[in-house]
Structures are given as C-alpha cells and as structure tokens.
LOPAVEX-303288 format. One record per residue (C-alpha): residue number from 1; z, x, y; chain. Coordinates in nm, 3 decimals. Each point is the difference from the previous one (the first is absolute). Example, Ala and Ser with C-alpha at 12.3 -4.5 7.8 and 13.67 -1.06 7.14 Angstrom:
2
1; 0.780; 1.230; -0.450; A
2; -0.066; 0.137; 0.344; A
//
This chain:
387
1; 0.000; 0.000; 0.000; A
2; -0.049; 0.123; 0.356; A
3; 0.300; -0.060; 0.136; A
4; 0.193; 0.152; -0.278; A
5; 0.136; 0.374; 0.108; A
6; -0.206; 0.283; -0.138; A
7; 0.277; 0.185; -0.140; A
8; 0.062; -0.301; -0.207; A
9; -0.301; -0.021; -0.150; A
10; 0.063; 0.158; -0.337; A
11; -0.342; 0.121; -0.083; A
12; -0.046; 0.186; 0.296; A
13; 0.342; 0.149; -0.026; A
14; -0.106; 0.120; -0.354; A
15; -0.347; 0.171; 0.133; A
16; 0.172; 0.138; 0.318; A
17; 0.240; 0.174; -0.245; A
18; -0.218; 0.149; -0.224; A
19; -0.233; 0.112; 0.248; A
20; 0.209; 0.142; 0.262; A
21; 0.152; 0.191; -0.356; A
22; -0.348; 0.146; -0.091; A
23; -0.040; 0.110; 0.355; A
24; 0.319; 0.172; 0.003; A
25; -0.141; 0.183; -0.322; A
26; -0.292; 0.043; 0.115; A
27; 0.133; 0.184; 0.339; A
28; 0.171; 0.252; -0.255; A
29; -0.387; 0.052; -0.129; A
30; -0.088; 0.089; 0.306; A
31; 0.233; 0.241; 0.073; A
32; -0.007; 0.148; -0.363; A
33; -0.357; 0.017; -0.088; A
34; -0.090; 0.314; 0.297; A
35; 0.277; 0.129; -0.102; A
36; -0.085; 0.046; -0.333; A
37; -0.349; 0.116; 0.067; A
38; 0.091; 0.238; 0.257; A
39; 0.286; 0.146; -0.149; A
40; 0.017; -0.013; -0.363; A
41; -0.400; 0.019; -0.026; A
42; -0.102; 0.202; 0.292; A
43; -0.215; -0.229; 0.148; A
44; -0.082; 0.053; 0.373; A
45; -0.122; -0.268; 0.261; A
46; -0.360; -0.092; -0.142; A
47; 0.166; -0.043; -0.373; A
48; 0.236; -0.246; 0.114; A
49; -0.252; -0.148; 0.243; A
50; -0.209; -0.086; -0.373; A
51; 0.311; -0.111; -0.201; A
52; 0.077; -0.251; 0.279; A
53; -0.383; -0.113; 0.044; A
54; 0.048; -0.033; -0.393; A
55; 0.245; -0.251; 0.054; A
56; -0.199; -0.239; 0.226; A
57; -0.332; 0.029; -0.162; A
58; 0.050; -0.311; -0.227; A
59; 0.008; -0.163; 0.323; A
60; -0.371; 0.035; -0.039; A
61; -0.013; 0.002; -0.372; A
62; 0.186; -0.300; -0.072; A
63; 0.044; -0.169; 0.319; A
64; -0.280; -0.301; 0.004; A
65; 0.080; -0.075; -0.344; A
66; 0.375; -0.016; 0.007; A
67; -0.039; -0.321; 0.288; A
68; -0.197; -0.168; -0.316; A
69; 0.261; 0.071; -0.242; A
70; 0.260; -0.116; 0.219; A
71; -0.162; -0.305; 0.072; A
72; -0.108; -0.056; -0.357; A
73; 0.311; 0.102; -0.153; A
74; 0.374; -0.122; -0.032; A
75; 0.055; 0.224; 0.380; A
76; 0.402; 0.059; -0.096; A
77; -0.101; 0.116; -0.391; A
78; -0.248; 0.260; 0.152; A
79; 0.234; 0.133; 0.261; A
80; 0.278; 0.022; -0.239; A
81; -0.259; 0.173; -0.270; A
82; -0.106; 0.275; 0.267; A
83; 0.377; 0.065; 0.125; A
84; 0.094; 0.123; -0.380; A
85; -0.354; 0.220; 0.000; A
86; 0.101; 0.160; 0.322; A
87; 0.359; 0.066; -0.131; A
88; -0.214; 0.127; -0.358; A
89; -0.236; 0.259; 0.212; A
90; 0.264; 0.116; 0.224; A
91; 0.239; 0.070; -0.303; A
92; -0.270; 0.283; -0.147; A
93; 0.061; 0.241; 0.317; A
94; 0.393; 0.070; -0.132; A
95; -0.132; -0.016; -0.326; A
96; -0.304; 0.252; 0.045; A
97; 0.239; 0.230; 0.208; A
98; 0.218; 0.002; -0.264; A
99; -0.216; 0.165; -0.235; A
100; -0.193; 0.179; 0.212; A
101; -0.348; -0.157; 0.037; A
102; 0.062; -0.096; 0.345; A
103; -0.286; 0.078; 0.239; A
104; -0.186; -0.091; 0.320; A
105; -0.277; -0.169; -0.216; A
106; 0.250; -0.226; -0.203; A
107; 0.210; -0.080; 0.326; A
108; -0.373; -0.135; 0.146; A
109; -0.034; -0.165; -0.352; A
110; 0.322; -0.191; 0.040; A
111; 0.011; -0.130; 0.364; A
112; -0.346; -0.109; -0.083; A
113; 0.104; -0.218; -0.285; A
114; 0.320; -0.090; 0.178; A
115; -0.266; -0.111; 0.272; A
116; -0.180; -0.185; -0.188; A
117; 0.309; -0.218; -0.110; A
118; 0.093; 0.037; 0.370; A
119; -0.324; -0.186; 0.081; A
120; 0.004; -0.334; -0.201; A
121; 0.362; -0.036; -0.014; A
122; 0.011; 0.051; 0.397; A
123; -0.296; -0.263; 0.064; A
124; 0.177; -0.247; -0.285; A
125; 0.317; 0.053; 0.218; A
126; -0.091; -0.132; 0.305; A
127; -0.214; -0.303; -0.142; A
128; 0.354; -0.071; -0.121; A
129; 0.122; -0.022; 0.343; A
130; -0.151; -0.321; 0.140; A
131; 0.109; -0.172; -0.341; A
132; 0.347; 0.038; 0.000; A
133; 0.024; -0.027; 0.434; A
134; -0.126; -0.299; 0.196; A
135; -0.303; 0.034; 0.230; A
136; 0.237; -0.083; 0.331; A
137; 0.228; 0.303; -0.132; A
138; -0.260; 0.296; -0.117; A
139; 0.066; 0.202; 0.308; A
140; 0.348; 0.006; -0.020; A
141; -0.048; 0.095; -0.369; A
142; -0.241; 0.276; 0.118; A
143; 0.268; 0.118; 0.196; A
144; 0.231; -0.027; -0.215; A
145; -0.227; 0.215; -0.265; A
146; -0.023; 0.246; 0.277; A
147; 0.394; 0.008; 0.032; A
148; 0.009; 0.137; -0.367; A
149; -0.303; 0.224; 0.065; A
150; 0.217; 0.165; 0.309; A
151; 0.338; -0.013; -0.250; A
152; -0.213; 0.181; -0.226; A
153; -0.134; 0.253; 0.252; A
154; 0.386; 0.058; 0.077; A
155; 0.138; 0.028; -0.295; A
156; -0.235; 0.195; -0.239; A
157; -0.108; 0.259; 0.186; A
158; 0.363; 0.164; 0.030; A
159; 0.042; -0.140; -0.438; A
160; -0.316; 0.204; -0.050; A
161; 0.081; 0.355; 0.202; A
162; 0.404; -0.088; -0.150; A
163; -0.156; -0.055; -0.367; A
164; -0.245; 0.317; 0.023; A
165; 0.298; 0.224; 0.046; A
166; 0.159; -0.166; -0.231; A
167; -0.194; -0.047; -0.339; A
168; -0.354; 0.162; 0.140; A
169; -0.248; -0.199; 0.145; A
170; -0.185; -0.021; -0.317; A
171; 0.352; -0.167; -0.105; A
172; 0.029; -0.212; 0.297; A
173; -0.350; -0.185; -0.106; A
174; 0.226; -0.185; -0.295; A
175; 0.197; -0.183; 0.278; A
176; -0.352; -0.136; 0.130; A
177; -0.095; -0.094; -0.342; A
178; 0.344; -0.172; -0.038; A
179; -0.063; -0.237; 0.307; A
180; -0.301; -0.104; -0.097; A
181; 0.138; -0.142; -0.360; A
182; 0.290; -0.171; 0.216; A
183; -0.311; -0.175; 0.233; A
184; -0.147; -0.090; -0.337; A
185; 0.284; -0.225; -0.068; A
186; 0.008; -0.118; 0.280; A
187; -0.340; -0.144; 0.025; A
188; 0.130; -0.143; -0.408; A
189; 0.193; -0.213; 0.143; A
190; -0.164; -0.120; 0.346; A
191; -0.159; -0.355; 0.021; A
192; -0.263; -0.129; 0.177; A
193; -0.042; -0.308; 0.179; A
194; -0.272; -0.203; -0.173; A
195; -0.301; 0.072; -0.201; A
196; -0.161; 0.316; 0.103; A
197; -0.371; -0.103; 0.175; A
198; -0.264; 0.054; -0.252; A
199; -0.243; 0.259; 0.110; A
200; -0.412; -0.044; 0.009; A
201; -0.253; 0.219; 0.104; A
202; 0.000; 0.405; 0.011; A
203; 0.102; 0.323; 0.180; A
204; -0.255; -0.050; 0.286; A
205; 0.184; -0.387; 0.108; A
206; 0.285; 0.250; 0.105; A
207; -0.256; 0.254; 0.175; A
208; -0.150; -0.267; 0.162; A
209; 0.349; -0.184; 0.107; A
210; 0.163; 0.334; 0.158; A
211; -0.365; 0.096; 0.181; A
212; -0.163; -0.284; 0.067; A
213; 0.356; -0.120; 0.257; A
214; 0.019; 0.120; 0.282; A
215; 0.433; 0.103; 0.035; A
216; 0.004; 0.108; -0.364; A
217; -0.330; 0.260; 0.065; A
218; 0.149; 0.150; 0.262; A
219; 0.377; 0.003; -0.086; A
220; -0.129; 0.163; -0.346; A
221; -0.204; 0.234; 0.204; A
222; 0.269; 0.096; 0.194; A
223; 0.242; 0.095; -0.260; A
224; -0.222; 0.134; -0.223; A
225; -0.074; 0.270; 0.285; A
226; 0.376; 0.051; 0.072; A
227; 0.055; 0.058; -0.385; A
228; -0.269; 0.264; -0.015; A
229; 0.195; 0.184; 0.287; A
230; 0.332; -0.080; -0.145; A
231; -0.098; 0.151; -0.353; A
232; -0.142; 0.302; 0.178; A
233; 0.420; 0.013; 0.186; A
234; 0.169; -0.054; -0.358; A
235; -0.194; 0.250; -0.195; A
236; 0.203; 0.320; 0.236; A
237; 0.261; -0.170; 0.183; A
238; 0.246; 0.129; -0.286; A
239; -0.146; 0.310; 0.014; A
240; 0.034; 0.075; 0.340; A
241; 0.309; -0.133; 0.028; A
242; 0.127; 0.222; -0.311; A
243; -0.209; 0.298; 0.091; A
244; -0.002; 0.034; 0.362; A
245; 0.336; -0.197; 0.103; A
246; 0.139; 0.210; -0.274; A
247; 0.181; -0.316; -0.135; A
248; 0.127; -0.070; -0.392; A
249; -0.179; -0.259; -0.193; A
250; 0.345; -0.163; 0.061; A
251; -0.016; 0.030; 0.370; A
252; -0.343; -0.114; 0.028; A
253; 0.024; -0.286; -0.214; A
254; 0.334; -0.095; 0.242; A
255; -0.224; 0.019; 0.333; A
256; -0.259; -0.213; -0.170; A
257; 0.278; -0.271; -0.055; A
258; 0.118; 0.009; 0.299; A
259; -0.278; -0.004; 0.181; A
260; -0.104; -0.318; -0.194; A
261; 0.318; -0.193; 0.125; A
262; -0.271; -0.097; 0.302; A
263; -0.190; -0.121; -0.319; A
264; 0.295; -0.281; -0.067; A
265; 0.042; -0.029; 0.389; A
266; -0.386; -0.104; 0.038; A
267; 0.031; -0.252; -0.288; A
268; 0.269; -0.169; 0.125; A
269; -0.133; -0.059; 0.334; A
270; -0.369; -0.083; -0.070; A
271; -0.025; -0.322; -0.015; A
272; 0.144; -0.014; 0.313; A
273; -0.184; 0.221; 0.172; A
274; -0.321; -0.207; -0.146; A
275; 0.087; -0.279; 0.138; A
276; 0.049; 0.130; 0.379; A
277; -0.226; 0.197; 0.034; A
278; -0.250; -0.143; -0.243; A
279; -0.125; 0.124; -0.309; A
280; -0.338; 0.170; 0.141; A
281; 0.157; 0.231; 0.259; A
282; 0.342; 0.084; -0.257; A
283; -0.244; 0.122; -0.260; A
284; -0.188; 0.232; 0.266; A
285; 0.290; 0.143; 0.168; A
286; 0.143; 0.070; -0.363; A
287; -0.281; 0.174; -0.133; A
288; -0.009; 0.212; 0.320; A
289; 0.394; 0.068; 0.004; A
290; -0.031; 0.132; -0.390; A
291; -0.246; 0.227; 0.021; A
292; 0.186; 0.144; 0.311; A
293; 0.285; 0.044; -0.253; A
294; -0.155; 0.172; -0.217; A
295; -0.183; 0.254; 0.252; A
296; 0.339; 0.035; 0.134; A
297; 0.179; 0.148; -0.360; A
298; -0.097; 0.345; 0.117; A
299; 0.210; -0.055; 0.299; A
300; 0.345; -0.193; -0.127; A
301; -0.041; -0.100; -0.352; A
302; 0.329; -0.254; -0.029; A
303; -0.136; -0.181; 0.319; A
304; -0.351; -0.009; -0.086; A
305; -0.012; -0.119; -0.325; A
306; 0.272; -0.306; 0.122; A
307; -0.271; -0.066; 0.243; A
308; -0.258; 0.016; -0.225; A
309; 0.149; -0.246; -0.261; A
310; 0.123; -0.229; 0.281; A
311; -0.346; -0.072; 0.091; A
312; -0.136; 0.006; -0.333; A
313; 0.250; -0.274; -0.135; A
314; -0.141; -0.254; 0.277; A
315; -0.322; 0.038; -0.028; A
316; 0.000; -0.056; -0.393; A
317; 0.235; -0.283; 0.075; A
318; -0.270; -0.195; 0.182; A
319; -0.329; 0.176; -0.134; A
320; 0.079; -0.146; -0.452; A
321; 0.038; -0.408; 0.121; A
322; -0.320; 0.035; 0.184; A
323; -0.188; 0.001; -0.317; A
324; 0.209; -0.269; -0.123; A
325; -0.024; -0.200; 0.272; A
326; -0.442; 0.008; -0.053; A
327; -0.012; 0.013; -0.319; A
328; 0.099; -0.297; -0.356; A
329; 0.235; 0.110; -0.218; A
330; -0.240; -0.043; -0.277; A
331; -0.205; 0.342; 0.182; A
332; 0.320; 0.224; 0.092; A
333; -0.046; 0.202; -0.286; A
334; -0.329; 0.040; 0.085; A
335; 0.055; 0.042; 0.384; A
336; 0.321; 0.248; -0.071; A
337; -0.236; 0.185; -0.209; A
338; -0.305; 0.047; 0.244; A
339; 0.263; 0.120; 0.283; A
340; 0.221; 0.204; -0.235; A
341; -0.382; 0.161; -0.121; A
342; -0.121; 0.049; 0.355; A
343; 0.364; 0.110; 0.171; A
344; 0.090; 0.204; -0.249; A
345; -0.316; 0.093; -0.122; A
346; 0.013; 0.256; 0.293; A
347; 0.289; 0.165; -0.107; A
348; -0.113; 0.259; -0.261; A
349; -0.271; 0.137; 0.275; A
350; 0.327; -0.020; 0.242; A
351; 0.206; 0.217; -0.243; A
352; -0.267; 0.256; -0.064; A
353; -0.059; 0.017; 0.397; A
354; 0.367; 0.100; 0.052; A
355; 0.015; 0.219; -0.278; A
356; -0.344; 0.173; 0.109; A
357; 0.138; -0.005; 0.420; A
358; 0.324; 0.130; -0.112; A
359; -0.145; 0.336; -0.177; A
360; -0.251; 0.014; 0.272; A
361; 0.165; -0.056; 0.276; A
362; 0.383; -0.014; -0.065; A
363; 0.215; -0.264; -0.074; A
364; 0.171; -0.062; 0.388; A
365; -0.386; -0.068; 0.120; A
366; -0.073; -0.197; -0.306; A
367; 0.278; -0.253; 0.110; A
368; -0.089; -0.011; 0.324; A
369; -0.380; -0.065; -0.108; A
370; 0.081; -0.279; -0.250; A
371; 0.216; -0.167; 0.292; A
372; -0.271; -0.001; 0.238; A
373; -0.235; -0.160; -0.229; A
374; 0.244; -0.293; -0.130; A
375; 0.099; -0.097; 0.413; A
376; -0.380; -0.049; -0.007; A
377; -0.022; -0.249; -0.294; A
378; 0.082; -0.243; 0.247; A
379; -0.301; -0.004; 0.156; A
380; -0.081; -0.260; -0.248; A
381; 0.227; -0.247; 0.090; A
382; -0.044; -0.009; 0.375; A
383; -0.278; -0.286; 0.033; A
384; 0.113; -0.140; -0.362; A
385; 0.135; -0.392; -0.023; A
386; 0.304; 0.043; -0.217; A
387; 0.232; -0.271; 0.205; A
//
C-alpha cells in the first residue's frame, strides 16, 4: 500500500539487507583485489588496470541477455542463484593462494566470472525493486538503496584494509564470499507483491525503450560517461594513496570510509534536495561536484572523497526511478539491462585508461584527468527533460 511506511514493508526490508550486505563485501573486494595483484603478484598499474576491466567486461558479454532472463525468469530465484556463484568464484582466490597457483591471469579469470554473476544477479535485483515498493514510493526506496550503498562505502573499506592485515587480502576475499551467501537467503525468503508481469518480445524492446526516450537517453548517456571516468579514478586511487601518501592498506581503506560518510550524508538528503531544486538541475550540479571530488584526492584525500560520494549518492538517488518511472514493469529487466550494458559497458575501457594514464603519466595526474572528464558527463543532462 502507499501509505504504508517503507521500513515496514517486509520485502524491501529483506532486499535492502542483503544488498547493502553484498556491498559491504564487495567494498572489502575492492580494497583487497589491488592489493593482491600488486603485492603478492607484482603487478604494476596496467596489470591491475586489466584485472579490473576483467571484471566489467560481462557487462558487455552478458548484459542484453541477462534483462531477458530476468524478465523471463522467476527475478528473486535468479538473483539468489548468482549471489551463491559470486560467493563460489570469489572463494577460489584463498583457495588458489593457498596452494600456490595464484596469479594475475587467474585473479582476471575470477573477477570475470564473479562479473558475470555480478551482471544478471545485479539487473534481476533491481527489477525486484518496483515489485516489492509502490510506484508513489520508488524514490524514497532509491534513496534508501543508496543509504546502504554509502553504509557500505563506510564500512568496508576500513573491514577490507583491517582484514588484509589481518588474514591477507587473499584471506579477506572469504568475508566477501560470506556476504553474498547471507544476501542469498535473504532474497529465499523475500516476497513479491503479485504475479510477476510476463515478458514478450526480445533484447532490442529494451534498446529501443532506454534510446528511443528522450530523459532515459540522456540520463544513461550521462552516467555511462561519468562511469568511464570513475573506473579510470578506482583503478589507482589505492595505489596512490598507498604508494605516494605512504599510507597502510589499513589507513587507506580508513580514509576511503570516511570519506564515504558524505556518501550516507548525500542519500539522506536527496530527495530533498530533488524536490527544491528540481530533479534536472540536482543531477547536473551532482555530476559536476563528483568529479571535482575526485580531481581533488591529490589535494586532501578524506575531504575529497566525502565530497565525491556526497554528490554521487544524489545523483543515483534520482537518476535509477527515472527508468522506472518510463518504462512497464514487464520491460525492467530488459531496460535495467540495456543501461547496466551501455553504463557499465564503458567501464573496462575506463579501467584500462587509468591503468595505461597512471604508468604513463603518474597516478596524481591520472586522478585529476579522470575528474575532469566525469564533471563533464553532465553535459548530457543540461537540455535533457528528466522532471
């Protein structure tokens, strides 16, 4: 019912818990994974640059198809199915390190299958969303999704640099693979409301649905540009913060939390913001304000990166019920596919970018770079009609 409180809606409750879980995990990933390459393999700048671009290829791969499946399939069975293969592929790095097999080519091997699970179970995900929450309500769930993003961002960042020194970062992947089975249950026992919309028609009915509207070409436009750039930031930012603000893994995954306490912040104000200054001019001034924060890490890390995820947080807040808002239910899969294919799509030429800028031209002017170009995604959004 509308008028029933989100945080009483048990369904919701259930996803926003498994979710925000994952992400927490998955924040210990990220802080784990260039570690591992760069100091238990060796691997410089470009190598991780490739192992990260490994990990969003299935974007490409599998993206198109997954918005079928997830519109042809039972959507909580499939994301529940790909949170235990994530948990599976992440498992064989502790494994493999254990017995010595561990190398740059196998860590590529895993984050792409990981991706790949990554992929449909993300797109099934957030078809889920607009079954379990009301129409009248799917912003405030968005921001509420983007409240457990920002937890996550606070949280496992200063897990993963805690568990590295702890157990080894090869080590501190089983905690990742451990949230992922807890999502899975999660998902178990979630309901939906009603009968799930059965699908007709193909791949291209989502193409046509994102591109052919005018709000939901741009707005996919826009971040798809601003991931590129961001990908291209994430590939050294632990590296330079590590290597040439001489920090500990544990130190630099603590200014990476911190800093995303302006992720929560932003989340939590949002919808607010939206709705004075209207959802057009909030999304522009976000996109401009993050990549400032990110061109800014070479400057004051803790403040730039709260800056960064501040902005970030509201502009995701009001950029995911767009495509709800223009799209049936019986095509989210389909739609969440297209803009999951073309956004993050990008993101493996992003990575390789910032690995290739950071060898070539160091990793300070790489961040700078990278910020430059995501303040300029918005450029897409400043004639679009998004409300």
């Amino acid at each position: 019912m509308p008028d029933t409180p989100l945080w009483r809606n048990g369904s919701f409750a259930l996803l926003w818990t498994g979710h925000t879980v994952s992400l927490v995990g998955s924040q210990v990933t990220v802080i784990a994974v260039p570690l591992i390459a760069a100091f238990t393999l060796g691997a410089g700048p470009w190598e991780i640059g490739v192992v990260t671009a490994c990990g969003r290829l299935p974007y490409l791969v599998f993206g198109l198809p997954a918005g079928v499946w997830a519109d042809r399939l039972p959507r909580r069975a499939v994301a529940a199915a790909c949170a235990v293969g994530q948990a599976v592929a992440l498992g064989v790095v502790p494994v493999a390190a254990a017995v010595g097999v561990l190398s740059v080519p196998l860590l590529a091997a895993v984050a792409f299958v990981a991706g790949a699970f990554a992929v449909v179970g993300d797109i099934a995900g957030l078809a889920l969303v607009p079954m379990v929450v009301p129409r009248e309500q799917l912003t405030r769930a968005q921001g509420a999704v983007e409240v457990g993003q920002a937890t996550a961002q606070i949280a496992g960042p200063a897990l993963g640099g805690w568990l590295v020194g702890a157990i080894t970062a090869a080590g501190a992947l089983l905690a990742d693979a451990a949230t992922f089975l807890v999502a899975a249950l999660t998902l178990v026992r979630l309901r939906v409301v009603g009968e799930q919309p059965r699908a007709t028609g193909g791949v291209w009915d989502g193409v046509r649905a994102v591109f052919g509207h005018h709000a939901l070409r741009r707005v996919t436009l826009c971040t798809a540009t601003h991931v590129f750039w961001f990908n291209a930031f994430t590939v050294v930012v632990l590296l330079y913060l590590v290597s040439e603000r001489n920090l500990t893994a544990a130190q630099a995954g603590l200014t990476l939390s911190v800093g995303a306490v302006g992720g929560l912040v932003g989340a939590l104000v949002a919808a607010r913001l939206g709705e004075r200054w209207g959802r057009r001019r909030t999304m522009v001034a976000a996109i401009l304000v993050t990549g400032g924060g990110q061109a800014l890490v070479v400057v004051e890390p803790f403040m730039a990166v709260a800056v960064m995820w501040f902005a970030l947080q509201i502009y995701n807040v009001h950029q995911v019920p767009v495509r709800y808002e223009a799209t049936p239910t019986a095509l989210h899969g389909r739609v969440n596919a297209t803009i999951r294919t073309a956004v993050w799509g990008t993101a493996p030429a992003g990575a390789l970018v910032g690995g290739l800028l950071g060898q070539v031209v160091g990793l300070g002017a790489t961040l700078v770079v990278s910020g430059l170009g995501a303040a300029a995604a918005c450029l897409w959004l400043v004639r679009a009609r998004v409300g």
